[in-house]
N, CA, C and O atoms as a Tripos MOL2 file, in Angstrom:
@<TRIPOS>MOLECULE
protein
  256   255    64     0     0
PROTEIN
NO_CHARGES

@<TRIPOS>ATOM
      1 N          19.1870  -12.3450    7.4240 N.3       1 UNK1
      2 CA         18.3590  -11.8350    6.3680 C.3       1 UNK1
      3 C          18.7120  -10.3710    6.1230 C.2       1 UNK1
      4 O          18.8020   -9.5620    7.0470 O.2       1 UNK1
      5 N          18.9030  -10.0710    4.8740 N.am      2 UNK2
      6 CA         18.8490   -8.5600    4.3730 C.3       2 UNK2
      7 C          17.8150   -7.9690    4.7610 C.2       2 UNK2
      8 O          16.8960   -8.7180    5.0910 O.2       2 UNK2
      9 N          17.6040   -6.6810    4.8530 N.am      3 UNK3
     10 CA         16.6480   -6.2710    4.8900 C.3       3 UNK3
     11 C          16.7170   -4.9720    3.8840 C.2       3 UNK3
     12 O          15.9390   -4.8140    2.9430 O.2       3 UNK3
     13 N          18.0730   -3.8150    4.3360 N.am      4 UNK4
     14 CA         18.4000   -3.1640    3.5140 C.3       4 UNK4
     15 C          19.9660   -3.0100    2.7560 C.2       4 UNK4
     16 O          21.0380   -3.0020    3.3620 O.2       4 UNK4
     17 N          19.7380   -2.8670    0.9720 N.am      5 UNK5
     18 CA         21.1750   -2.8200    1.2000 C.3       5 UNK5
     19 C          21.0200   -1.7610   -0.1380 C.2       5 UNK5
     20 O          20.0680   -1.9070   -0.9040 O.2       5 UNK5
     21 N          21.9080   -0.8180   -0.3270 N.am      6 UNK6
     22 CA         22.5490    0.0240   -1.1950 C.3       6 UNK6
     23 C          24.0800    0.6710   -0.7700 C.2       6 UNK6
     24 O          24.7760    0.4840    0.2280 O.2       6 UNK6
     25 N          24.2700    1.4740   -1.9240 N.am      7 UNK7
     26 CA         25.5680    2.0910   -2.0440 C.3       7 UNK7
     27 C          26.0800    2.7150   -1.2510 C.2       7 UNK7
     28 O          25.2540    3.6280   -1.2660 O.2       7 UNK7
     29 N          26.7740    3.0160   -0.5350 N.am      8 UNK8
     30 CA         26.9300    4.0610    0.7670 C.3       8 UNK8
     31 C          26.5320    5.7390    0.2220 C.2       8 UNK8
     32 O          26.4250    6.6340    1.0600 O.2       8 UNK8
     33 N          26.3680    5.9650   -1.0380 N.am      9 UNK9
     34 CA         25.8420    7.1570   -1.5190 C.3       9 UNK9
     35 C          24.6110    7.3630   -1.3110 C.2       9 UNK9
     36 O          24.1280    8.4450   -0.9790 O.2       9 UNK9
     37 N          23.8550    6.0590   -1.5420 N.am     10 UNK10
     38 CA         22.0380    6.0870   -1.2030 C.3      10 UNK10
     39 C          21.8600    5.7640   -0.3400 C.2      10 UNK10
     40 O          20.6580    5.6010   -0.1260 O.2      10 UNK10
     41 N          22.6910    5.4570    0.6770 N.am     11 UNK11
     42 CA         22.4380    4.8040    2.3890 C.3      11 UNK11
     43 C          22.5010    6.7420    3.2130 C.2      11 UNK11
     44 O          22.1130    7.1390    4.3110 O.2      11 UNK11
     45 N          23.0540    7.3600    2.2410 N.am     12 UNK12
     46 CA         23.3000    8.8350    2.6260 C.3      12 UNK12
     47 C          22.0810    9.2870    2.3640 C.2      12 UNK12
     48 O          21.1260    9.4250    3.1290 O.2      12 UNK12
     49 N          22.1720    9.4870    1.3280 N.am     13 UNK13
     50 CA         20.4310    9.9730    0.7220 C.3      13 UNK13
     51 C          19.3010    9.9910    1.3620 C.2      13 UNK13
     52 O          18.4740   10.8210    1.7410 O.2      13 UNK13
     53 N          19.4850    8.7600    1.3910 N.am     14 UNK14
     54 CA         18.2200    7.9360    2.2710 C.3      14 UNK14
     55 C          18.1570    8.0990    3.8050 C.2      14 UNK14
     56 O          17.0960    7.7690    4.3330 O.2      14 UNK14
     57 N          19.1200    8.5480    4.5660 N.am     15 UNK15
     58 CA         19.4160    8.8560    6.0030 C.3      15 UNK15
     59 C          19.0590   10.6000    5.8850 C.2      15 UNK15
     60 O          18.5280   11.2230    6.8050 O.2      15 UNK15
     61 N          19.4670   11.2090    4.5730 N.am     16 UNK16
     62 CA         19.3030   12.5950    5.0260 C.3      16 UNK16
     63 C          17.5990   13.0460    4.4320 C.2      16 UNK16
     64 O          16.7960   13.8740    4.8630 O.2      16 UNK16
     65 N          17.5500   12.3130    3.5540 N.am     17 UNK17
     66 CA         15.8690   12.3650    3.0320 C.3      17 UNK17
     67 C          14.9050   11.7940    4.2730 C.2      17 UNK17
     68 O          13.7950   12.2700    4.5140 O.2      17 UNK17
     69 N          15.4400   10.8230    4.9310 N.am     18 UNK18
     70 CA         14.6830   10.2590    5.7590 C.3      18 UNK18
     71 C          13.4330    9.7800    5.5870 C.2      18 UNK18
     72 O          12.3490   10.2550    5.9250 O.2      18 UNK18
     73 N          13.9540    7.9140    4.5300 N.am     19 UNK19
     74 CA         13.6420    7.4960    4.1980 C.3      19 UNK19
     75 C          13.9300    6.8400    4.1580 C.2      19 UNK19
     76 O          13.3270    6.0290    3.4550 O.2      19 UNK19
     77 N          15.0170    6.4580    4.7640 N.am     20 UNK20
     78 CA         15.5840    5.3110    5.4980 C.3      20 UNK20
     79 C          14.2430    4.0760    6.4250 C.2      20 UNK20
     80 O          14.0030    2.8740    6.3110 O.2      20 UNK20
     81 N          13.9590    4.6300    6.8540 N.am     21 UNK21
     82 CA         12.8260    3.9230    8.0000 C.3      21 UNK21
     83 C          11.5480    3.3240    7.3960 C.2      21 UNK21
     84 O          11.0130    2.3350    7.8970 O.2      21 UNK21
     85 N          11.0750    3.9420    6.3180 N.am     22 UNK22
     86 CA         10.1340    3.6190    5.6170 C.3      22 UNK22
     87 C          10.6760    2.1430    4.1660 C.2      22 UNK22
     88 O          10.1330    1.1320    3.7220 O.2      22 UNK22
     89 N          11.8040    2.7670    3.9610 N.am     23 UNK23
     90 CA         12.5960    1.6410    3.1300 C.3      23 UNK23
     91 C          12.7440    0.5800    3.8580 C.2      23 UNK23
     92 O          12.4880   -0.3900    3.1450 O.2      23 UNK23
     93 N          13.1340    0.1320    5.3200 N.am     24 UNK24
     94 CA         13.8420   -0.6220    6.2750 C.3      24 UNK24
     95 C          11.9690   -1.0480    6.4650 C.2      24 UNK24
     96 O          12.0240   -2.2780    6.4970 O.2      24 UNK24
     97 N          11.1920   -0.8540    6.5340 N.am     25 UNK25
     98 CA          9.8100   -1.3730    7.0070 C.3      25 UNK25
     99 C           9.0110   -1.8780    5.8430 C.2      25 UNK25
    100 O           8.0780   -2.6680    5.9890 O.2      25 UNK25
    101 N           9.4310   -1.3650    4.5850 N.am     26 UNK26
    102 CA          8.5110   -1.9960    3.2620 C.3      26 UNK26
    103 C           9.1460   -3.0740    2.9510 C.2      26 UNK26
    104 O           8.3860   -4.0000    2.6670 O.2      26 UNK26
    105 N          10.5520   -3.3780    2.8780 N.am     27 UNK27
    106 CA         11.0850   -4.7550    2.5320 C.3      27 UNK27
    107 C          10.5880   -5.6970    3.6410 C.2      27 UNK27
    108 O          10.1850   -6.8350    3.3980 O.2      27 UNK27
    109 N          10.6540   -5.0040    5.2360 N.am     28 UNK28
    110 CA         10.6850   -6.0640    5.9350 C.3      28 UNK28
    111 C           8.9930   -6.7900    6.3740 C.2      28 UNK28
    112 O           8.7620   -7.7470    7.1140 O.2      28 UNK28
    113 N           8.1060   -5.9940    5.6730 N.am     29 UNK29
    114 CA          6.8350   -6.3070    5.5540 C.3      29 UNK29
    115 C           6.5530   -7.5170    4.5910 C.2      29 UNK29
    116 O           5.8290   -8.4960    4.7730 O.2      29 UNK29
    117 N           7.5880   -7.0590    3.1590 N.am     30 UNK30
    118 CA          7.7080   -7.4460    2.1970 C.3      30 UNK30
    119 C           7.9250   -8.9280    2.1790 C.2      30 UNK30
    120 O           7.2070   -9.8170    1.7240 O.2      30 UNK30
    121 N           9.4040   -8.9980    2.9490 N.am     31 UNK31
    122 CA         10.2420  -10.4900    3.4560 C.3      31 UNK31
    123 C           9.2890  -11.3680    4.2920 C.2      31 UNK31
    124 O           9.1920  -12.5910    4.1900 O.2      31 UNK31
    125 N           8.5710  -10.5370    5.1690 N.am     32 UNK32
    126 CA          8.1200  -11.2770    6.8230 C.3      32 UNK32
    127 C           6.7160  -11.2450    6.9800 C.2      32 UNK32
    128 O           6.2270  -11.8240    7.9500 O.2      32 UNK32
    129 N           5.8030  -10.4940    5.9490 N.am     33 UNK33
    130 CA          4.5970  -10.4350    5.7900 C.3      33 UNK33
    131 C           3.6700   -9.6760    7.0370 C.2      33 UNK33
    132 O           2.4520   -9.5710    7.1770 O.2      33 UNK33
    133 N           4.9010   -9.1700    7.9260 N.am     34 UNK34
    134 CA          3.5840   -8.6650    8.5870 C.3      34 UNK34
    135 C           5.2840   -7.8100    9.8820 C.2      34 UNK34
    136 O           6.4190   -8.2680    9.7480 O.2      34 UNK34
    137 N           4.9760   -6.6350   10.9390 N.am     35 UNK35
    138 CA          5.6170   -5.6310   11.5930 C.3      35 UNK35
    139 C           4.9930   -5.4960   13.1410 C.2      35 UNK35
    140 O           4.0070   -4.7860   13.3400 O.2      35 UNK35
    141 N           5.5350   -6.1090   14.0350 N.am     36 UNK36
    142 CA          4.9450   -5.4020   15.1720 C.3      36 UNK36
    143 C           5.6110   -4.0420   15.5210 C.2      36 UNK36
    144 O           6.6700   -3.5810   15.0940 O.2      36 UNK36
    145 N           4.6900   -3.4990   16.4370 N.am     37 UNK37
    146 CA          5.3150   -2.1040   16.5170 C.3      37 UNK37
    147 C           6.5930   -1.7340   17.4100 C.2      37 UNK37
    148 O           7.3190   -0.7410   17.3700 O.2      37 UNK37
    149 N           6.6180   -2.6830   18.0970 N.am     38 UNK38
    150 CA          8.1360   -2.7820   18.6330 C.3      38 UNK38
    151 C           9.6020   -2.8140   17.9690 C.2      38 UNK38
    152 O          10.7410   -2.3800   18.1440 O.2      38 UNK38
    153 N           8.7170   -3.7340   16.9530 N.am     39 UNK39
    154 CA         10.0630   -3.8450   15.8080 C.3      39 UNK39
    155 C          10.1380   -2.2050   14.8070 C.2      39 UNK39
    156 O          11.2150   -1.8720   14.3140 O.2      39 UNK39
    157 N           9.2130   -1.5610   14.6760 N.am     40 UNK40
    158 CA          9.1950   -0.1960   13.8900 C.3      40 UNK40
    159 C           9.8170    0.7000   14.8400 C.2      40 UNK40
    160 O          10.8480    1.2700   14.4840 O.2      40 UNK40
    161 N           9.2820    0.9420   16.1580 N.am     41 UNK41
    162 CA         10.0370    1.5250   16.9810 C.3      41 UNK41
    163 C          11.2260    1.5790   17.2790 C.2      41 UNK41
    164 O          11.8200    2.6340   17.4980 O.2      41 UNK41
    165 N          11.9630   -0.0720   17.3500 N.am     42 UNK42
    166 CA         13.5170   -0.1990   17.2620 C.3      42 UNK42
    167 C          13.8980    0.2470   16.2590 C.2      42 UNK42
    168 O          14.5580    1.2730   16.4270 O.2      42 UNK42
    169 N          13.7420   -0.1760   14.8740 N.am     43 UNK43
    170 CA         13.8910    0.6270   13.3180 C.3      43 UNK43
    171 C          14.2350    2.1570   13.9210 C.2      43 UNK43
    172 O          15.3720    2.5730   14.1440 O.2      43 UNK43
    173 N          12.7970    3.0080   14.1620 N.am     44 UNK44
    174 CA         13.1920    4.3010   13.9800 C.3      44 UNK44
    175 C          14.3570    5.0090   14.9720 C.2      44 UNK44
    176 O          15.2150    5.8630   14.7510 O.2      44 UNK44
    177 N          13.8250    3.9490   16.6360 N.am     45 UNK45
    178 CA         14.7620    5.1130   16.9430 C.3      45 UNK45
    179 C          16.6770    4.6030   16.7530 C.2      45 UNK45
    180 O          17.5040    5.3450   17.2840 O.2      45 UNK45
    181 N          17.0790    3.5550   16.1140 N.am     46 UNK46
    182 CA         18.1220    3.0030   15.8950 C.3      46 UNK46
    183 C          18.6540    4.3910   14.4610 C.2      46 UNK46
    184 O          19.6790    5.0650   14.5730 O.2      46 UNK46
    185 N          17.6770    4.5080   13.2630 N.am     47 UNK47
    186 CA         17.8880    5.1810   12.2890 C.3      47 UNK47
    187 C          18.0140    6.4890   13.0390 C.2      47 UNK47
    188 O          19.2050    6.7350   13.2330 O.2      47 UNK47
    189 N          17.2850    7.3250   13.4830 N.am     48 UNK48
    190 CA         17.6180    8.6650   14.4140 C.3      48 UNK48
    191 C          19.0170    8.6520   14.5260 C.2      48 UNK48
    192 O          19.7430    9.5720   14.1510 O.2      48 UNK48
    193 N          19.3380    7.7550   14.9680 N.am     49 UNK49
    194 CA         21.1800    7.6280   15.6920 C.3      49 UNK49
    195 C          21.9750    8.7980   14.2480 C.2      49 UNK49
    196 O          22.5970    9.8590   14.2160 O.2      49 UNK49
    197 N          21.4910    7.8470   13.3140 N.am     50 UNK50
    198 CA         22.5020    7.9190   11.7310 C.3      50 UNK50
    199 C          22.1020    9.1810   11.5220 C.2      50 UNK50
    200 O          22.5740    9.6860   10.5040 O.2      50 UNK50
    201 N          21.4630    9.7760   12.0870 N.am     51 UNK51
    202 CA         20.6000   11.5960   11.7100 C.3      51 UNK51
    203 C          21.9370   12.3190   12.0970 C.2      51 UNK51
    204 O          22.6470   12.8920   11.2710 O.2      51 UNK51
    205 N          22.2710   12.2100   13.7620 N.am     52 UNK52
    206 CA         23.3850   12.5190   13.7520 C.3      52 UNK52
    207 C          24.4830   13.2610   12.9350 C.2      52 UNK52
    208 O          25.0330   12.8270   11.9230 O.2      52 UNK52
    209 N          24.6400   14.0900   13.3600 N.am     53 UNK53
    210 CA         26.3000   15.0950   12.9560 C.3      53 UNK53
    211 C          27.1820   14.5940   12.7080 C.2      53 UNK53
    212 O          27.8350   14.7170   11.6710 O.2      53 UNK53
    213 N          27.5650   13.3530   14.3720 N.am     54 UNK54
    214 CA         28.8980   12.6610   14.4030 C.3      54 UNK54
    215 C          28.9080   11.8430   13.1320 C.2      54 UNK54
    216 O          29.7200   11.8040   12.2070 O.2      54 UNK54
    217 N          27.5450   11.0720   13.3920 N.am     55 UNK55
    218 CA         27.2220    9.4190   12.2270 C.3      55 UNK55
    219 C          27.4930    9.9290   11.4660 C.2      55 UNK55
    220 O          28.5550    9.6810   10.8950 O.2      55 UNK55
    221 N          26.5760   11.0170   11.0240 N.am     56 UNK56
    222 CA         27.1660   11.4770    9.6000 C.3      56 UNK56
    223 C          28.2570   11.5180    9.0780 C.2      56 UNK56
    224 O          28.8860   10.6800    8.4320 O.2      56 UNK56
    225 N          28.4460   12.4140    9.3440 N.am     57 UNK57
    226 CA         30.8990   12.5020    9.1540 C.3      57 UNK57
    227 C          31.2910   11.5920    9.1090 C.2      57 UNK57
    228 O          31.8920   11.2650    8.0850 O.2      57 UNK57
    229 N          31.1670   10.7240   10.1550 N.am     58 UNK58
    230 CA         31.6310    9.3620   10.0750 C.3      58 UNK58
    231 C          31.1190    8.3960    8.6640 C.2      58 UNK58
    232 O          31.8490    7.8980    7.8080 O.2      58 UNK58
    233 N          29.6490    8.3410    8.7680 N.am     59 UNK59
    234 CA         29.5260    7.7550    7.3690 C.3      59 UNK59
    235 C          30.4140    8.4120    5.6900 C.2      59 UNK59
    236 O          30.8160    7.6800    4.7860 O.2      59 UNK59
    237 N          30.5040    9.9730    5.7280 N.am     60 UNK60
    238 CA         30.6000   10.4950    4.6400 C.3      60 UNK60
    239 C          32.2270   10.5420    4.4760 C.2      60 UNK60
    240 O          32.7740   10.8490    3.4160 O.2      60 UNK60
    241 N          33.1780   10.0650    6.1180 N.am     61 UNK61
    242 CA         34.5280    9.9960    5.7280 C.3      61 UNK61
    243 C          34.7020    8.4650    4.9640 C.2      61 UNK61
    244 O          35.5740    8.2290    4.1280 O.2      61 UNK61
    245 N          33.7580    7.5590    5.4020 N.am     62 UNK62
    246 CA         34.1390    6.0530    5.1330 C.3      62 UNK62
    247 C          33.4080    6.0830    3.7490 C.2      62 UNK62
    248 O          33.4480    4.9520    3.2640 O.2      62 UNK62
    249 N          32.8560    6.8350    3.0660 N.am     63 UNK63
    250 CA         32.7530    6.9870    1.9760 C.3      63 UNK63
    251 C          33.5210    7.5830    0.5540 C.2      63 UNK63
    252 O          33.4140    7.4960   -0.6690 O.2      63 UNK63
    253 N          34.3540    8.2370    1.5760 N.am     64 UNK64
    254 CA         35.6830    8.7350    0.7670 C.3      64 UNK64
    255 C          36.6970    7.6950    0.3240 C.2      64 UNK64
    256 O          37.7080    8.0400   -0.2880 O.2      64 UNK64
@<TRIPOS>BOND
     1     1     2 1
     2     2     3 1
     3     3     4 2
     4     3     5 am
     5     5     6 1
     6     6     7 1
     7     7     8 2
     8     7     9 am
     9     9    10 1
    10    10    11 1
    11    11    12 2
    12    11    13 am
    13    13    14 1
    14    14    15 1
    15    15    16 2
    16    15    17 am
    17    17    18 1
    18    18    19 1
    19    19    20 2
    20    19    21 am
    21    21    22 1
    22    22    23 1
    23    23    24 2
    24    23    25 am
    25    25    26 1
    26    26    27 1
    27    27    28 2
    28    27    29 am
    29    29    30 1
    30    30    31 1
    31    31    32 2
    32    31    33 am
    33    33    34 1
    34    34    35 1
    35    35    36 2
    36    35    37 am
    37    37    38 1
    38    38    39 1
    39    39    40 2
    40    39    41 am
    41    41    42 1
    42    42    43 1
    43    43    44 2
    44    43    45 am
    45    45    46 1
    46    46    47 1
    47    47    48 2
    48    47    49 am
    49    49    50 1
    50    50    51 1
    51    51    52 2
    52    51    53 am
    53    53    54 1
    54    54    55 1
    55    55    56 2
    56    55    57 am
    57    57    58 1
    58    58    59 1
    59    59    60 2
    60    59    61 am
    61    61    62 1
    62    62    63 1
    63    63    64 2
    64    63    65 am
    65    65    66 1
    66    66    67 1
    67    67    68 2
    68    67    69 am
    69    69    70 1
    70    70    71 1
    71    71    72 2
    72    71    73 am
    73    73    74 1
    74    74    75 1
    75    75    76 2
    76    75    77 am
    77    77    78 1
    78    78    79 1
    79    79    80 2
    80    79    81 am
    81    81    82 1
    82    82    83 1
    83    83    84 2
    84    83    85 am
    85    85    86 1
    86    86    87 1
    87    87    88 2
    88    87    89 am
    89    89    90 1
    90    90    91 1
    91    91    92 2
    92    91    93 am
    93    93    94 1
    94    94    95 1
    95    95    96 2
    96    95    97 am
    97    97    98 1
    98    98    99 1
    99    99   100 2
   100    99   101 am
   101   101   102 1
   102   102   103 1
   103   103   104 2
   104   103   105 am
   105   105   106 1
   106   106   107 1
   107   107   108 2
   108   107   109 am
   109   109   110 1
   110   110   111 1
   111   111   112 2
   112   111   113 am
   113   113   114 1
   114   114   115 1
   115   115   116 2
   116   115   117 am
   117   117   118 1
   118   118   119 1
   119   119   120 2
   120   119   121 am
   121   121   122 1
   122   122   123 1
   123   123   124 2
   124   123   125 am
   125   125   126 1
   126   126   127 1
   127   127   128 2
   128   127   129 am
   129   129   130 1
   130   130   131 1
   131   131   132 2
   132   131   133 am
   133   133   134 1
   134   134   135 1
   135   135   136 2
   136   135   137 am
   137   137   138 1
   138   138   139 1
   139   139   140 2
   140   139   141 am
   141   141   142 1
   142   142   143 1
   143   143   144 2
   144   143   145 am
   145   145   146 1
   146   146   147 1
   147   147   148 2
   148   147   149 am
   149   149   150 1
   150   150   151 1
   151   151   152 2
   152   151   153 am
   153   153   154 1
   154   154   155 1
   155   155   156 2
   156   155   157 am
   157   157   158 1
   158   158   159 1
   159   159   160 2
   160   159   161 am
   161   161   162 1
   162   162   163 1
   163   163   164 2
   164   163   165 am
   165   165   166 1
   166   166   167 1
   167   167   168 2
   168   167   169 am
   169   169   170 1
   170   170   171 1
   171   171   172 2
   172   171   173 am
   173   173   174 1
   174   174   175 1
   175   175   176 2
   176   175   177 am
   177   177   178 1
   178   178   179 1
   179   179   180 2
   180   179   181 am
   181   181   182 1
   182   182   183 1
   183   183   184 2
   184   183   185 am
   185   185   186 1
   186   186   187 1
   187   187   188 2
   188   187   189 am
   189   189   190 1
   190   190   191 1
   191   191   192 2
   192   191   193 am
   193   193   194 1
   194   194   195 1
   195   195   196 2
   196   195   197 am
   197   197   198 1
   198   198   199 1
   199   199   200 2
   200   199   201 am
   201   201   202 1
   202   202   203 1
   203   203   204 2
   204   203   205 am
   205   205   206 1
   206   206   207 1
   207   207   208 2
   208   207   209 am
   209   209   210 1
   210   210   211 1
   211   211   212 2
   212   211   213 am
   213   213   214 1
   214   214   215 1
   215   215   216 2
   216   215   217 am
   217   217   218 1
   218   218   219 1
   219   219   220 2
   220   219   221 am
   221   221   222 1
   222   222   223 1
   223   223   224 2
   224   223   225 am
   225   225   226 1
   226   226   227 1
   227   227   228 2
   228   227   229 am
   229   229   230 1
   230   230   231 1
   231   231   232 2
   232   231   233 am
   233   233   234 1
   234   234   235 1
   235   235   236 2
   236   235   237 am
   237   237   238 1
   238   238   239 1
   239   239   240 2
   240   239   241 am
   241   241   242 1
   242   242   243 1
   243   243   244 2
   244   243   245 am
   245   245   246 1
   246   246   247 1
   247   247   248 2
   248   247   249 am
   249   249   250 1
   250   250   251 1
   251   251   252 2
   252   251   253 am
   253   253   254 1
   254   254   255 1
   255   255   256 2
@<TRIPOS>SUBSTRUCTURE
     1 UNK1         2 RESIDUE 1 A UNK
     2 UNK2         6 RESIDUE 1 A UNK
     3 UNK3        10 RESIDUE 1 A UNK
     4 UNK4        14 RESIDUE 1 A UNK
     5 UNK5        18 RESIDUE 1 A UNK
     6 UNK6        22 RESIDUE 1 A UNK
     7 UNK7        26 RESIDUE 1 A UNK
     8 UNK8        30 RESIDUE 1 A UNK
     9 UNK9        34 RESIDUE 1 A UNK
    10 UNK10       38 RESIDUE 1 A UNK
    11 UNK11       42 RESIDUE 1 A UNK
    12 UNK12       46 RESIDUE 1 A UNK
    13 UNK13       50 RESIDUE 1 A UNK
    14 UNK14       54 RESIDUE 1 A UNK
    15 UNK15       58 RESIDUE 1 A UNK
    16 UNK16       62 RESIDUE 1 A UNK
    17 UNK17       66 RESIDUE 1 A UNK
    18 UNK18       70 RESIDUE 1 A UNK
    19 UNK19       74 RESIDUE 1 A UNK
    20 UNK20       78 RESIDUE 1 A UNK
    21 UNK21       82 RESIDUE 1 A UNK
    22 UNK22       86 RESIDUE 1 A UNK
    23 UNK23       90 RESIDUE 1 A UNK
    24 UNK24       94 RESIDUE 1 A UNK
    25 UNK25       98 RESIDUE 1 A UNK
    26 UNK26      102 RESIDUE 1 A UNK
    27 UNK27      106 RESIDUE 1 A UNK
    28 UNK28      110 RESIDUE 1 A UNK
    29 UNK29      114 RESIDUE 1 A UNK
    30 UNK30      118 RESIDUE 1 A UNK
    31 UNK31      122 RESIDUE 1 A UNK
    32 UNK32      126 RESIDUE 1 A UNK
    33 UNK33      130 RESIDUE 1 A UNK
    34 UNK34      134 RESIDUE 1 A UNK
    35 UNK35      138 RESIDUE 1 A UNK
    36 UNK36      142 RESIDUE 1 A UNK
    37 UNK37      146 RESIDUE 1 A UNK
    38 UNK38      150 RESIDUE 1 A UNK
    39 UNK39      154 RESIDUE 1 A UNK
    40 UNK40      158 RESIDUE 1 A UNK
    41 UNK41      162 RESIDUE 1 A UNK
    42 UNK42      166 RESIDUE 1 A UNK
    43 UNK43      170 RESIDUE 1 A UNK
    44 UNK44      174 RESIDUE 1 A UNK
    45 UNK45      178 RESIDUE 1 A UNK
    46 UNK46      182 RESIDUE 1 A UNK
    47 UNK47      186 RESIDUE 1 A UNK
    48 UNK48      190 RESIDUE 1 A UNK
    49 UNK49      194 RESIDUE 1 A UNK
    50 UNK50      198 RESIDUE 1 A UNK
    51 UNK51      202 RESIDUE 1 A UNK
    52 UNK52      206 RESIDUE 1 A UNK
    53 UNK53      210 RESIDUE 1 A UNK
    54 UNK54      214 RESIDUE 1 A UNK
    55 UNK55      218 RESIDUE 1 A UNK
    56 UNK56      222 RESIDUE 1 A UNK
    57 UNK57      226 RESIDUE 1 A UNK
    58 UNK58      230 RESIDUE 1 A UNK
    59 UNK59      234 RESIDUE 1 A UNK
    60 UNK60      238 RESIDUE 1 A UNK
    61 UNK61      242 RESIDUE 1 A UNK
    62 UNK62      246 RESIDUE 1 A UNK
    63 UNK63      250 RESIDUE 1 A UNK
    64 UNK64      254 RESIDUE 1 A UNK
């Protein structure tokens, strides 16, 4: 199942706005009707990772 998908430009956006996590929890409320907090917790601290310096670069070279 999808949960999130956009452009690698708004997957940027959305990682540096940090809004990523809130996007990744409204669809999947949306899809699945309901969130335990285990599953939000994995969400956030998995998205943290992409906050990252390295992730970053890495995302913004594979965007080139």
């Amino acid at each position: 199942m999808i949960i999130y998908e956009s452009t690698k430009q708004q997957f940027m956006d959305d990682v540096t706005e940090d809004t990523i996590a809130v996007k990744i929890h409204n669809q999947y409320v949306q899809k699945i009707g309901r969130v335990a907090m285990g599953e939000i917790n994995a969400t956030t601290n998995n998205v943290e990772k992409l906050d990252n310096p390295i992730y970053t670069g890495i995302i913004r070279l594979m965007s080139n």
